[in-house]
C-alpha positions as CSV (number, residue, x, y, z in Angstrom):
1,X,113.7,-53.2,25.6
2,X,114.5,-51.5,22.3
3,X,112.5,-48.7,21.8
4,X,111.8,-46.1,18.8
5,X,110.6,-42.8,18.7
6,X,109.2,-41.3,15.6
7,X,109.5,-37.7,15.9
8,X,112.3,-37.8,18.6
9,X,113.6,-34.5,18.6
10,X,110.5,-32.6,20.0
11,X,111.0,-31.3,23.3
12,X,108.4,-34.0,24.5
13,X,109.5,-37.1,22.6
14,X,113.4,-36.3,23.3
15,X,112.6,-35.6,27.1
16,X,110.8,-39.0,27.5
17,X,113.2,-40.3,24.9
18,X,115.8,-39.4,27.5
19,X,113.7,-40.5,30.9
20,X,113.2,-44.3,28.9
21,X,117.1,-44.2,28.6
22,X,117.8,-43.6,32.2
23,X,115.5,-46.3,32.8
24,X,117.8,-48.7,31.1
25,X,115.8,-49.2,27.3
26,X,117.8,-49.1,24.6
27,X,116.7,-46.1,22.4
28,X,116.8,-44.6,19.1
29,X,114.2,-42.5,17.0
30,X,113.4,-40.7,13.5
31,X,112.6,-37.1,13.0
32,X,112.2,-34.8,10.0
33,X,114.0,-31.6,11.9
34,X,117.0,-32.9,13.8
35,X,118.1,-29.5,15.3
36,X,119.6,-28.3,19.1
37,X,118.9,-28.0,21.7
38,X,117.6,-31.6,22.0
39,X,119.4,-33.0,19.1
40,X,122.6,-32.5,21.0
41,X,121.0,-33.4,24.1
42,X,120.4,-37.2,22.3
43,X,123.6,-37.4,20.8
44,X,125.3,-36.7,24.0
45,X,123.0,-39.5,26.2
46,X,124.4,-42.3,23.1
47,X,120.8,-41.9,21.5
48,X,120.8,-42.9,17.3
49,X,118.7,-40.3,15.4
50,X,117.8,-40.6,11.7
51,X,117.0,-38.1,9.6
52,X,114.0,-38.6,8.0
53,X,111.3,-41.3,7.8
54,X,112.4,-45.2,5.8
55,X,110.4,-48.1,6.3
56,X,113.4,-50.5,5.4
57,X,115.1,-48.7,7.8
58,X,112.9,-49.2,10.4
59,X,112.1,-52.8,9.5
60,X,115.9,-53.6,9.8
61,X,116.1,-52.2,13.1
62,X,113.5,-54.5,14.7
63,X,112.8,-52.5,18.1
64,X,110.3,-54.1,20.0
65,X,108.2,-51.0,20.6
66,X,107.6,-47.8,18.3
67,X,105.8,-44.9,20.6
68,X,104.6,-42.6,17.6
69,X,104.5,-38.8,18.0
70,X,101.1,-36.8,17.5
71,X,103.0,-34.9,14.8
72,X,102.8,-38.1,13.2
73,X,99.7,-38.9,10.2
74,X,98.9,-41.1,8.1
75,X,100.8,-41.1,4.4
76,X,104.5,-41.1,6.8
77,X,106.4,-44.1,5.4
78,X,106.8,-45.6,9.2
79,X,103.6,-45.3,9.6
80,X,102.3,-46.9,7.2
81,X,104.2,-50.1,7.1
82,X,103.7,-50.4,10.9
83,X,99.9,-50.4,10.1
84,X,100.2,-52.8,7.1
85,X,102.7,-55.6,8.5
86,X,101.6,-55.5,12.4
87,X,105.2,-56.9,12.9
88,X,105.5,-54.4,15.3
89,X,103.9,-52.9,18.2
90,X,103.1,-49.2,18.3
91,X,102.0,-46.7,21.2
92,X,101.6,-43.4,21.5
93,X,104.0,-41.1,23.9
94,X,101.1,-40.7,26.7
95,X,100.6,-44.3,26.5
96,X,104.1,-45.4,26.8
97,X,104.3,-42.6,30.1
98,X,101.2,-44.4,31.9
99,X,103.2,-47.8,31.0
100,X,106.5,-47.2,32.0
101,X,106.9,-43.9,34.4
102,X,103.9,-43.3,36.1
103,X,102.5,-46.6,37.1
104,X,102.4,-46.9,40.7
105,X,103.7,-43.2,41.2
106,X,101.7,-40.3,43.1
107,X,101.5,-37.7,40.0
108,X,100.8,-34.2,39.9
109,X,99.2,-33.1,36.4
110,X,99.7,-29.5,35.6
111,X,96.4,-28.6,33.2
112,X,95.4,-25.6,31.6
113,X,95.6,-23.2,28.8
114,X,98.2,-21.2,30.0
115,X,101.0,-21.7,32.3
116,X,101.9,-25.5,32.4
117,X,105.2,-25.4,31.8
118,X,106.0,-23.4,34.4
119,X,103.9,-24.4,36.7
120,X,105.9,-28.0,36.6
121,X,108.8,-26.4,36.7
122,X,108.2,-24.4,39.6
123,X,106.7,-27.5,41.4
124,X,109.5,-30.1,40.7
125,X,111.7,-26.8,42.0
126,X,110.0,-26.7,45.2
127,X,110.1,-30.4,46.3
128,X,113.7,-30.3,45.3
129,X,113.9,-27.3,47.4
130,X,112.6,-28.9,50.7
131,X,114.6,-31.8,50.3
132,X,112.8,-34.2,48.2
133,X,113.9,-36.1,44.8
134,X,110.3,-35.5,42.5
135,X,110.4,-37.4,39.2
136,X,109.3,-34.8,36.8
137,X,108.8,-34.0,32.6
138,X,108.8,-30.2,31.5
139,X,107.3,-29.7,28.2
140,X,110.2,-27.0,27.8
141,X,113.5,-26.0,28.9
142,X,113.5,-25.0,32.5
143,X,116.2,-22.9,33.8
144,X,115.2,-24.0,37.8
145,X,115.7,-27.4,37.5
146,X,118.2,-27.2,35.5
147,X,117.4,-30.3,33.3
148,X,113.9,-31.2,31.5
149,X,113.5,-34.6,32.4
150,X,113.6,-36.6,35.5
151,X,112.9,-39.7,37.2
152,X,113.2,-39.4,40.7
153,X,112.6,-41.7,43.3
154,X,109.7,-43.7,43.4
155,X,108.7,-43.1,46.6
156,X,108.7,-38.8,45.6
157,X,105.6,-37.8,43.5
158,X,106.1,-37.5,39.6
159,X,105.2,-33.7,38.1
160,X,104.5,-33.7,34.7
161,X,102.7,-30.9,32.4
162,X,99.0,-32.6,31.3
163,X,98.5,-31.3,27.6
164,X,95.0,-30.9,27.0
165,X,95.8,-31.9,23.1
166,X,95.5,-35.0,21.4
167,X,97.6,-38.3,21.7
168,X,97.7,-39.6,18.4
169,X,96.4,-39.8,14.8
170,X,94.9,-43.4,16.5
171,X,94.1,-42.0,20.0
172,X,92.2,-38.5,19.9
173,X,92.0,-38.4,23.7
174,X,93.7,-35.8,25.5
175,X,97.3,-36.6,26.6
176,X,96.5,-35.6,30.1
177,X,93.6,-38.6,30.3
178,X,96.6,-41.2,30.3
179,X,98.3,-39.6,33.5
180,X,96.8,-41.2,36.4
181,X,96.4,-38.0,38.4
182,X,96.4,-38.0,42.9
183,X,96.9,-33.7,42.3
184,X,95.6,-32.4,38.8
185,X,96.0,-28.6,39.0
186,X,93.6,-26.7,36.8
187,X,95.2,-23.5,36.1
188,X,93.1,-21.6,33.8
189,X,90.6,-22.4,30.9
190,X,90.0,-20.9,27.6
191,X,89.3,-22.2,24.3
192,X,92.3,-23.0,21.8
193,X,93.2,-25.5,19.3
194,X,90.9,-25.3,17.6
195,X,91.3,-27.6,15.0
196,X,90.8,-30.5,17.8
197,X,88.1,-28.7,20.0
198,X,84.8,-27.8,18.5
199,X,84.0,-24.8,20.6
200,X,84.7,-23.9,25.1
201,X,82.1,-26.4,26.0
202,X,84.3,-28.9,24.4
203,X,87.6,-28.2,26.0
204,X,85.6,-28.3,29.4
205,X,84.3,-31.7,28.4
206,X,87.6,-33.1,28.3
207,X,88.9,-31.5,31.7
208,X,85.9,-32.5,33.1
209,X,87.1,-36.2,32.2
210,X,90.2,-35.2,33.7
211,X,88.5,-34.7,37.1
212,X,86.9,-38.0,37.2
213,X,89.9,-39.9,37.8
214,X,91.6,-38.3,40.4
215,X,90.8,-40.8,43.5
216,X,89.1,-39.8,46.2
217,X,92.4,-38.9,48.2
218,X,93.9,-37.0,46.1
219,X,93.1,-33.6,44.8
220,X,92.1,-30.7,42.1
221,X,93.2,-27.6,42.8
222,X,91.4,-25.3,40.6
223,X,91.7,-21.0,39.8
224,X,88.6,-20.0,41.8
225,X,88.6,-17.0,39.6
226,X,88.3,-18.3,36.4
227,X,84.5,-18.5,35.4
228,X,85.3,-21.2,32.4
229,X,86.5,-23.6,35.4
230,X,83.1,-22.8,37.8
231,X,81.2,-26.0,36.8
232,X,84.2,-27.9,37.9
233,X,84.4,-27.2,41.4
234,X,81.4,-29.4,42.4
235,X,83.5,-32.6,42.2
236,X,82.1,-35.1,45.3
237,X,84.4,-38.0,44.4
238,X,87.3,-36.0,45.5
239,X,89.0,-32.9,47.1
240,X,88.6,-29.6,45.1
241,X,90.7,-26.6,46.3
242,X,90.6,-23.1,44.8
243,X,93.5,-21.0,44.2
244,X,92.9,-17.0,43.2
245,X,92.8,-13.5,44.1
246,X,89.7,-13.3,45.9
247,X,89.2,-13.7,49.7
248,X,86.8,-17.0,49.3
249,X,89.2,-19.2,47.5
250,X,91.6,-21.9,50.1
251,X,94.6,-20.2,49.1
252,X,94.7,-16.4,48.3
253,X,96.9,-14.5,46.2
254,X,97.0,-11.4,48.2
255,X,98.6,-7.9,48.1
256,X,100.2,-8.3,44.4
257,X,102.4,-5.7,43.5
258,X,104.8,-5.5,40.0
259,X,107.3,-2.6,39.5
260,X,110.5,-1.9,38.1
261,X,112.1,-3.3,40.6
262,X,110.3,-6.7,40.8
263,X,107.1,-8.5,42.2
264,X,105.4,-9.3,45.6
265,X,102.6,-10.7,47.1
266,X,101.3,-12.6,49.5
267,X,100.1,-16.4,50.1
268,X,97.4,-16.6,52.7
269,X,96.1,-20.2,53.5
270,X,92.7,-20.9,54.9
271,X,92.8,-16.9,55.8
272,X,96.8,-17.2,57.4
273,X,99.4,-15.9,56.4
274,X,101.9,-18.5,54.9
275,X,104.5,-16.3,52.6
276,X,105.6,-13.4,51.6
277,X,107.1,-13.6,48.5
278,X,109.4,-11.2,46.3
279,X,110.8,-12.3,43.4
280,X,111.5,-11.6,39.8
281,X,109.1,-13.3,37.6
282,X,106.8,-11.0,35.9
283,X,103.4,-10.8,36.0
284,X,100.0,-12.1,38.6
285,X,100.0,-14.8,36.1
286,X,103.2,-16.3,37.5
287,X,102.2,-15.4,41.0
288,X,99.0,-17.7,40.3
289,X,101.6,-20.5,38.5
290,X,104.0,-20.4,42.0
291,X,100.6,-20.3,44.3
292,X,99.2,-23.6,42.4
293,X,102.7,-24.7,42.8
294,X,103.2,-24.3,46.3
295,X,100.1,-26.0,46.8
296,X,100.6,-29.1,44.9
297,X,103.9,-29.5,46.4
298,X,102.9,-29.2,49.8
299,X,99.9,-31.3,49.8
300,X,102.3,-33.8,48.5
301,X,104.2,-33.6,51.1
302,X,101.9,-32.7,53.7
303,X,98.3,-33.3,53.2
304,X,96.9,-32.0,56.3
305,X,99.4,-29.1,56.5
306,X,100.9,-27.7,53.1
307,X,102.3,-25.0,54.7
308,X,104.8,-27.0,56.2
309,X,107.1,-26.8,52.7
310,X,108.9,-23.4,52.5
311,X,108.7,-21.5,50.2
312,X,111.6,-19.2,50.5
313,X,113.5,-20.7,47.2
314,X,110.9,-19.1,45.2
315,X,113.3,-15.9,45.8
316,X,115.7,-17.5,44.2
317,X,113.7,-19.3,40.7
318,X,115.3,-18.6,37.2
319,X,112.3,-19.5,35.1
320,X,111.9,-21.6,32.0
321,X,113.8,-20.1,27.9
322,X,110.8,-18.6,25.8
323,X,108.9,-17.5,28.8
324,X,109.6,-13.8,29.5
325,X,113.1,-14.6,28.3
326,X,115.0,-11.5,28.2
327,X,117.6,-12.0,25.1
328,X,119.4,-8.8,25.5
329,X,119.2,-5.9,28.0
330,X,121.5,-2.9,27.4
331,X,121.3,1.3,27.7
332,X,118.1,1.7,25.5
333,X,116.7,-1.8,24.9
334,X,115.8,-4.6,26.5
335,X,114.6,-7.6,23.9
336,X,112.2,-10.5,25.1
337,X,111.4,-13.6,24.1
338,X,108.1,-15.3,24.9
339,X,106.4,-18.4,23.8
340,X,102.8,-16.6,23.8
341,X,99.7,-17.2,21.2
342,X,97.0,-17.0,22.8
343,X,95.2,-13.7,22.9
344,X,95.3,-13.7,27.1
345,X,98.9,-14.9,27.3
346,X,100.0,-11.9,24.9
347,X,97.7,-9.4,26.8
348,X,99.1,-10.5,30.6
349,X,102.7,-10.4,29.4
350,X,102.0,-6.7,27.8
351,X,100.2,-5.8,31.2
352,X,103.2,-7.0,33.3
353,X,105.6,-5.1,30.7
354,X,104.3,-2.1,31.2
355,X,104.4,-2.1,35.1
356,X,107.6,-3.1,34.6
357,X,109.1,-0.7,32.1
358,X,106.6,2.4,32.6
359,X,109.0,5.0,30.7
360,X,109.6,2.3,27.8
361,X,108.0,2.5,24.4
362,X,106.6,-1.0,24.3
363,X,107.0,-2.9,21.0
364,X,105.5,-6.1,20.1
365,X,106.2,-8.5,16.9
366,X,104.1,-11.5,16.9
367,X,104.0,-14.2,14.8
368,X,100.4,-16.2,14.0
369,X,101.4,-19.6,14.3
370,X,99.8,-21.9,15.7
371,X,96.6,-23.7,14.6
372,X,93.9,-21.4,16.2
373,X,96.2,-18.2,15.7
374,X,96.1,-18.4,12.1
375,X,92.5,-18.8,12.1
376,X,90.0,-16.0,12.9
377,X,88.5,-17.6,16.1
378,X,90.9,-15.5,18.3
379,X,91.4,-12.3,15.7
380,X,89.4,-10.0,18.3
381,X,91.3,-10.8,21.3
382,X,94.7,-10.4,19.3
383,X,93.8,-7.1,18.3
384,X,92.8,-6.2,21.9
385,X,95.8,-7.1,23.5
386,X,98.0,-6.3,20.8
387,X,96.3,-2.6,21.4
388,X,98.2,-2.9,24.6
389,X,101.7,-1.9,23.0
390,X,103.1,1.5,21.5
391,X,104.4,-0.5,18.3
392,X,102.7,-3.8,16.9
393,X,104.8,-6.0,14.2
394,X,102.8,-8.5,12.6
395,X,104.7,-11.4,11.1
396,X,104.1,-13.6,8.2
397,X,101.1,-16.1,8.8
398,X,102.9,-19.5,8.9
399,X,101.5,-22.2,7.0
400,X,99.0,-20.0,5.3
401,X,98.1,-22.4,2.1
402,X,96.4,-25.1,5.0
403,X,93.8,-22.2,6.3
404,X,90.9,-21.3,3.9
405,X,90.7,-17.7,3.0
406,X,87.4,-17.0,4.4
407,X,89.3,-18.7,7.8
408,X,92.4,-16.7,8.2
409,X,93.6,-14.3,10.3
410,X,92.7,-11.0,8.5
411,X,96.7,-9.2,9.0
412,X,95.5,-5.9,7.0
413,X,92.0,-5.5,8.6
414,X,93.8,-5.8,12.6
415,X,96.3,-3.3,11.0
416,X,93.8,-0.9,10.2
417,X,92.2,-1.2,13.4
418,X,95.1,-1.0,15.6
419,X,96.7,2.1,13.9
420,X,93.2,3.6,13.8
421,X,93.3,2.8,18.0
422,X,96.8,5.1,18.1
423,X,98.9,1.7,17.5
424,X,101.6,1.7,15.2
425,X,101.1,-1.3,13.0
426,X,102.9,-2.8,10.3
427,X,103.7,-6.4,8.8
428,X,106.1,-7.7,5.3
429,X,105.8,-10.2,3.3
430,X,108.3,-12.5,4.8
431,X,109.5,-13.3,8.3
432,X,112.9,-11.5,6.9
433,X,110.9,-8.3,5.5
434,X,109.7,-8.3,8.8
435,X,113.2,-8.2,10.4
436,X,115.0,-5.1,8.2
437,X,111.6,-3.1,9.2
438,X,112.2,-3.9,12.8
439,X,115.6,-2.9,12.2
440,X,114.6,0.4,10.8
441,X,112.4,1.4,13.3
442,X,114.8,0.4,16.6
443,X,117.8,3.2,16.0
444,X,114.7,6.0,15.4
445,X,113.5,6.1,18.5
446,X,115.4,7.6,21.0
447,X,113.2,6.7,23.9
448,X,114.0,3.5,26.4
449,X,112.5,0.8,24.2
450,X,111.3,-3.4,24.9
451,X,110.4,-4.9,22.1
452,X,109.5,-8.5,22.7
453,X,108.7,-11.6,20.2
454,X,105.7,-13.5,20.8
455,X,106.2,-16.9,18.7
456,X,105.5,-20.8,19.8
457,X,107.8,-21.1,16.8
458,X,111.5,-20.1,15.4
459,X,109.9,-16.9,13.8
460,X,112.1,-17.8,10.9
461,X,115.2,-17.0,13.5
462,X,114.6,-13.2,13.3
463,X,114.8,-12.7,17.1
464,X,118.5,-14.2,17.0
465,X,119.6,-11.9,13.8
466,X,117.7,-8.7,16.0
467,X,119.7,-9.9,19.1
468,X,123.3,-9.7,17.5
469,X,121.9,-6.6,15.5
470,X,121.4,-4.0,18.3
471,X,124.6,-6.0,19.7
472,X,126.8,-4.5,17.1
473,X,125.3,-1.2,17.3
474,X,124.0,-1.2,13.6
């Protein structure tokens, strides 16, 4: 079959892109931003991409199926003649997934507001680990496995991140509703995007709807300490485990411990020991990501027994890019990359980076971004965790024409606040403003410093031009 993707070079698009190729369709697809990594990933699999959007173009081509992007909207040229000629049939990428990979397959959904990506990641890593070939589809570029896009045999289960978002301009459902679950993990719950969800209660509606199709034999494992998930643990079509710190839930996250030199802690199953792990992922919010993992995987493989899979490669994990990435660690700095904002992901990474570099002056730069981060539904819990760090960089709100003033995030008024709180805060008018301050500041303080980027975008490709800055010594 020939199949096109409109919007091929997103990390999810090229991944299944790439997964429909090694499934023997022919494939080619659009995009607006053809740029690497996945760009060069295409080109090298003998995958066409156009630049920009043509009708004629696409008309000419004549594939017999176009799986359209959520970045997609009405008014794009492809779309529209697709809607007015019906010569050819459209799906959306969740869709074409539920038709073509996961029919038939025993799939783990990895749900939540924080932590999916790795949390595939680690749980593809651990079947692989123990022996077993997991299909799999990382919303990301994992380091451990090494590739983002797998599919495995069809006997092994298929792990794939469940994006609470929506499907398409024609299908507002969220992605994760197409994905058949036997195991949904429910990691954590919080309200974002909130220019889909109405308010919490909404976001809970639509994992609730999650929950109801996972059969009867299969499972939910949900964080038992997370009060947003409570009203989900009362699920009697199916099996609901809990996963936290406290002693009640079926698998306990005991005896954590961060330091310089790395992170512990302890798995306990059913009140016995199963591991003891040390490894060097940051933060209880990973611990929780490998515990859910571990689970999933072992269930999988052993339903009565998970604690049959060893764990012991967890000693061993590299991580996913843009998660904790460390960019550049020499005598004085260490420079971090992560993908975080949301007010809770920025405040766990500070907490773990402070346990981790307790002499450091801790520097943050964050960019508002996304759709709820340039809003003001999150400006309090920015400012909180923000408070967290020595130094706070605010960078240019992206987009800002599409918010309505009285909406935005307010940039002077957290500044105030923050260097009222004993916060050094500052922002510029551009992303490259931003940068030469940065600059400025770095050679003036002679203390051990981390500064780290919190962006789920190219921050205008500051943190590169930083990185080979302090390289040279400038």
């Amino acid at each position: 079959m020939k199949i096109y993707f409109m919007g091929i070079c997103g990390t999810a698009m090229g991944n299944v892109a790439l997964l429909a190729k090694s499934n023997g369709h022919e494939i080619s697809g659009s995009d607006s931003g053809i740029y690497p990594p996945m760009s060069d990933v295409l080109a090298a699999a003998g995958i066409t991409i156009h630049e920009g959007y043509d009708a004629n173009r696409l008309a000419e081509a004549a594939p017999d199926l176009v799986v359209i992007g959520n970045a997609m909207s009405r008014g794009n040229p492809e779309v529209e003649w697709l809607l007015e000629t019906r010569q050819i049939r459209y799906t959306s990428l969740p869709a074409l997934l539920a038709e073509t990979v996961l029919d038939g397959r025993q799939n783990i959904v990895v749900a939540g507001t924080h932590g999916k990506t790795t949390t595939t990641s680690l749980t593809a890593f651990l079947l692989r680990e123990n022996g077993r070939d997991p299909g799999f589809l990382i919303g990301g570029v994992p380091l451990d496995p090494p590739i983002g896009q797998h599919l495995g045999a069809t006997d092994a289960p298929f792990v794939i991140e469940g994006d609470e978002y929506d499907s398409a301009f024609f299908d507002k459902r969220s992605k994760f509703i197409h994905y058949a679950p036997h195991i949904a993990i429910l990691n954590n719950l919080e309200f974002d995007h909130a220019d889909i969800f109405r308010d919490l209660a909404d976001v809970q509606r639509t994992f609730r709807h999650l929950t109801r199709i996972v059969p009867r034999n299969g499972f939910i494992l949900l964080n038992g300490d997370d009060d947003n998930l409570s009203d989900l643990v009362h699920c009697d079509w199916t099996q609901v485990l809990t996963v936290g710190v406290g002693s009640g839930n079926d698998l306990q996250i005991a005896d954590f411990e961060e330091s310089p030199r790395g992170t512990k802690f302890t798995l306990r199953w059913q009140g016995k020991l199963w591991a003891k792990i040390e490894w060097n992922q940051p933060g209880l919010f990973n611990a929780r990501n490998a515990a859910m993992a571990a689970l999933a995987a072992g269930l999988s493989t052993n339903p009565k027994d998970p604690t049959t899979l060893s764990l012991g490669g967890l000693a061993n994990y590299r991580g996913v890019k843009r998660r904790q990435e460390i960019k550049l660690e020499q005598d004085g700095l260490t420079v971090i990359e992560d993908f975080g904002h949301h007010p809770s992901a920025l405040s766990a990474t500070l907490e773990s980076l402070r346990n981790r570099y307790p002499e450091s002056t801790l520097t943050a730069v964050f960019e508002p971004r996304s759709n709820s981060a340039r809003t003001r539904v999150h400006q309090s819990g920015f400012l909180s965790a923000l408070a967290k760090a020595d130094h706070v960089f605010l960078g240019a709100m992206n987009r800002i024409n599409q918010i309505p003033p009285d909406q935005r995030f307010e940039t002077n008024k957290v500044l105030a606040e923050l260097n009222a709180r004993g916060t050094k805060a500052q922002t510029a008018q551009s992303n490259q403003d931003l940068l030469g301050a940065l600059q400025t500041q770095h050679p003036a303080d002679s203390k051990q410093q981390v500064i780290v980027f919190f962006t789920n975008g190219s921050f205008d490709g500051i943190i590169e031009k930083f990185v080979v800055y302090a390289e040279a010594g400038t």
